[in-house]
C-alpha positions as CSV (number, residue, x, y, z in Angstrom):
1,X,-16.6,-26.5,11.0
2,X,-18.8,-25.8,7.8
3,X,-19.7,-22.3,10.0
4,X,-15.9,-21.4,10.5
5,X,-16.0,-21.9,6.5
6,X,-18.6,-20.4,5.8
7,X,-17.4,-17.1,8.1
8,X,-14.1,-17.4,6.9
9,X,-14.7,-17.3,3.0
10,X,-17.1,-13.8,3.6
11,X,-14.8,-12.3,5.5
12,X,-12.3,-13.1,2.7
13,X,-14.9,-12.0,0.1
14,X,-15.5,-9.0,1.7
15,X,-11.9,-7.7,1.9
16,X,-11.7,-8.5,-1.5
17,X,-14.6,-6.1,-2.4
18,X,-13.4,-3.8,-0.1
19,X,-10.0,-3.6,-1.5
20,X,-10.8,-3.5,-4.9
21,X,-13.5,-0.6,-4.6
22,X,-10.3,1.2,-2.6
23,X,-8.3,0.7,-5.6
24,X,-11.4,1.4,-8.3
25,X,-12.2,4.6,-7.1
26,X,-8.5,5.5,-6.1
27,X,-7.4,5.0,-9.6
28,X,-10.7,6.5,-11.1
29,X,-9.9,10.2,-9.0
30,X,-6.8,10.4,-10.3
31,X,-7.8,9.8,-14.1
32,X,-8.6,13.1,-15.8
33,X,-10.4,13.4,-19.2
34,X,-9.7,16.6,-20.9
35,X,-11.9,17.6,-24.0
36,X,-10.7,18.3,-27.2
37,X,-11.7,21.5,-29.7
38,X,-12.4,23.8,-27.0
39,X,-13.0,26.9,-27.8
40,X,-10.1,29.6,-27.3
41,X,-10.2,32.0,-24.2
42,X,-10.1,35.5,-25.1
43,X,-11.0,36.9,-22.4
44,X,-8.1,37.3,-18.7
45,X,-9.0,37.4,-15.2
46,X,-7.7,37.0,-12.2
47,X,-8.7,34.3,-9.4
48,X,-8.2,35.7,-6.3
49,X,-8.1,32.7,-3.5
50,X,-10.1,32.6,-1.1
51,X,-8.9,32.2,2.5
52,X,-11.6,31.6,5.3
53,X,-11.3,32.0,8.8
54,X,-12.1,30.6,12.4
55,X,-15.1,32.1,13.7
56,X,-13.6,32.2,17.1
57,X,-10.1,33.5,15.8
58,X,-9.0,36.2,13.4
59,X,-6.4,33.8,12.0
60,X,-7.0,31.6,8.6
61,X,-7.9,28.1,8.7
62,X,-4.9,25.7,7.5
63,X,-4.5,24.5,4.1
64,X,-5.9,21.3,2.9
65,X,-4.0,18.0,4.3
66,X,-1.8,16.8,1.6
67,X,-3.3,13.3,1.6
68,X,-6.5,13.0,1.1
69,X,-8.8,9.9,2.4
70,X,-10.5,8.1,-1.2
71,X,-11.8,5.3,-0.1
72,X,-11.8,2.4,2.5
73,X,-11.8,-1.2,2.4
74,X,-12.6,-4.0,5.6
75,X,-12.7,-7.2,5.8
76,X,-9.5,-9.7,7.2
77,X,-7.8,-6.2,8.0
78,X,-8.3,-2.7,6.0
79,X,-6.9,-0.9,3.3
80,X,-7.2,3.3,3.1
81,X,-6.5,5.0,0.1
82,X,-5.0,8.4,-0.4
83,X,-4.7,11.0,-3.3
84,X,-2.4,14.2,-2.9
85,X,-3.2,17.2,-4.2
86,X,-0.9,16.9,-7.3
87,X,-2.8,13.8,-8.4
88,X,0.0,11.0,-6.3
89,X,-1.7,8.1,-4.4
90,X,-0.5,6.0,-1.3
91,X,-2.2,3.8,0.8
92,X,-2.3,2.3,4.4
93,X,-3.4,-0.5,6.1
94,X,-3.4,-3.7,8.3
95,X,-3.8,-7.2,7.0
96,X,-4.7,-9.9,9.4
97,X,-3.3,-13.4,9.1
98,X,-4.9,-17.1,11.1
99,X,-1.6,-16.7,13.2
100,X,1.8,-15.0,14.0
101,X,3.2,-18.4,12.3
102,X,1.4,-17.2,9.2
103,X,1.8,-13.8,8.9
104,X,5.5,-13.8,9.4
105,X,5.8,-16.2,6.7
106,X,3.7,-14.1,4.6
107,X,5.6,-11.1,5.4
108,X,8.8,-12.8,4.4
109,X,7.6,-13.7,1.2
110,X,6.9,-9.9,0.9
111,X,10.1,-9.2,1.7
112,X,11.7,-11.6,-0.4
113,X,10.0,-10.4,-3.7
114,X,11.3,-6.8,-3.1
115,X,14.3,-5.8,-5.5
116,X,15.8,-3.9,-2.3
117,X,15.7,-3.6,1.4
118,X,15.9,0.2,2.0
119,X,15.9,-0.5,6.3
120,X,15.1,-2.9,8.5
121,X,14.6,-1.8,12.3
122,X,14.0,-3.9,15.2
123,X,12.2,-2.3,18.2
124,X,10.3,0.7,16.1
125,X,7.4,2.5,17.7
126,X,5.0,2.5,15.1
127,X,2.2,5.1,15.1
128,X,0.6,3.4,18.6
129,X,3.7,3.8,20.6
130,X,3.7,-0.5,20.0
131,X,7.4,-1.5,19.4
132,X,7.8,-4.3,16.3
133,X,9.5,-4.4,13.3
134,X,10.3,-2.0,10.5
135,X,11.0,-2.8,7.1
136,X,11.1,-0.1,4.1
137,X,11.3,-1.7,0.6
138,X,11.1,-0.9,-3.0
139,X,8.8,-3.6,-5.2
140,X,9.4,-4.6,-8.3
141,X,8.4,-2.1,-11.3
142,X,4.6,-2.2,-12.3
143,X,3.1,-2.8,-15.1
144,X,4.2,0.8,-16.5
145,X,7.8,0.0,-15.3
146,X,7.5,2.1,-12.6
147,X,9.4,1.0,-8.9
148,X,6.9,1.4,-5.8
149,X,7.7,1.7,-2.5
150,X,5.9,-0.4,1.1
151,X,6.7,0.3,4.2
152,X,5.8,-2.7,7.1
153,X,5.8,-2.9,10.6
154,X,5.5,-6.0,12.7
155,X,4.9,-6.1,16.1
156,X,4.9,-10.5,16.3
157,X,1.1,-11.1,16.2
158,X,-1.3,-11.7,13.5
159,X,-1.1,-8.8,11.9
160,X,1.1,-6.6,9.4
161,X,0.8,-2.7,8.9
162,X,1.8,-1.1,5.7
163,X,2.3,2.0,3.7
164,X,2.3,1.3,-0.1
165,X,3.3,4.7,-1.9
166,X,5.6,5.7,-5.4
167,X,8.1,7.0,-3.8
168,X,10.0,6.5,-0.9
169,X,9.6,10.6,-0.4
170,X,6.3,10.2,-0.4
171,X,5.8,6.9,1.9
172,X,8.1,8.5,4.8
173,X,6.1,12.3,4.6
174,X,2.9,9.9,5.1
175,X,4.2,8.2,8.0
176,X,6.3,11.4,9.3
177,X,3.3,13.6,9.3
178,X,0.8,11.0,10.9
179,X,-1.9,11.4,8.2
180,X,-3.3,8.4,8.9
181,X,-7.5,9.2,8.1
182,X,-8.2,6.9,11.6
């Protein structure tokens, strides 16, 4: 028993770590420090942007993916962060409960503190092909006062996949365009 304790708790200490390194460094890329007293430019140019190419092909390469993969944490489940290109953030993950008992009471209690149930699906294919449940809701305002948006599926085991993003817009793109970094 003390080992299942002991197991437990640093599994539970490292998803902690793990999720708030996610959140450090996801929060740190999109802070931006601009310097005061610069000097004026005098001078104009033009940037010309650079486009680079398959070797094997004559064609350009894509653009950038919109969502880009800042940081990662593990431990009873996993959290990945994202940051768009126009400085928005999202993340996705799983989080793993003892038992199907558990997790759908925690994912009620989820539920429940949202201030509205945008949909709730039964039989959804999430990004596996498994079918479960999907639920899209908007949380309470932060801090800031600002609304977020989560979007669950549940598939009745021990676990609950999410998308956490500030707008609904942005949530749905995320799972529309299967950005997932794994």
């Amino acid at each position: 028993m003390k080992r299942f304790t002991f197991y437990f708790l640093v599994s539970l200490l490292t998803h902690v770590i793990g999720i708030t390194s996610v959140l450090l460094v996801s929060f740190l890329s999109t802070v931006i420090i601009i310097p005061q007293n610069l000097p004026e430019v005098t001078e104009e140019f033009e940037v010309t942007p650079l486009v680079t190419f398959d070797s094997t092909k004559s064609e350009p390469l894509k653009s950038p993916p919109k969502f880009m993969p800042t940081g990662r944490g593990c431990g009873n489940g996993y959290m990945q962060g994202y940051s768009t290109y126009n400085g928005q953030w999202l993340s996705e993950g799983v989080q793993v409960f003892e038992t199907s008992r558990k997790t759908r009471t925690e994912l009620n209690k989820w539920i429940a503190k949202a201030t509205r149930i945008v949909e709730r699906v039964q039989n959804h294919k999430n990004r596996w092909g498994d079918l479960g449940e999907r639920i899209v809701v908007v949380n309470p305002p932060n801090e800031n006062g600002q609304e977020s948006v989560s979007v669950y599926w549940y598939g009745g085991g021990n676990s609950v996949s999410y998308i956490d993003a500030p707008t609904l817009e942005l949530a749905l793109e995320f799972e529309r365009t299967n950005a997932y970094a794994y």
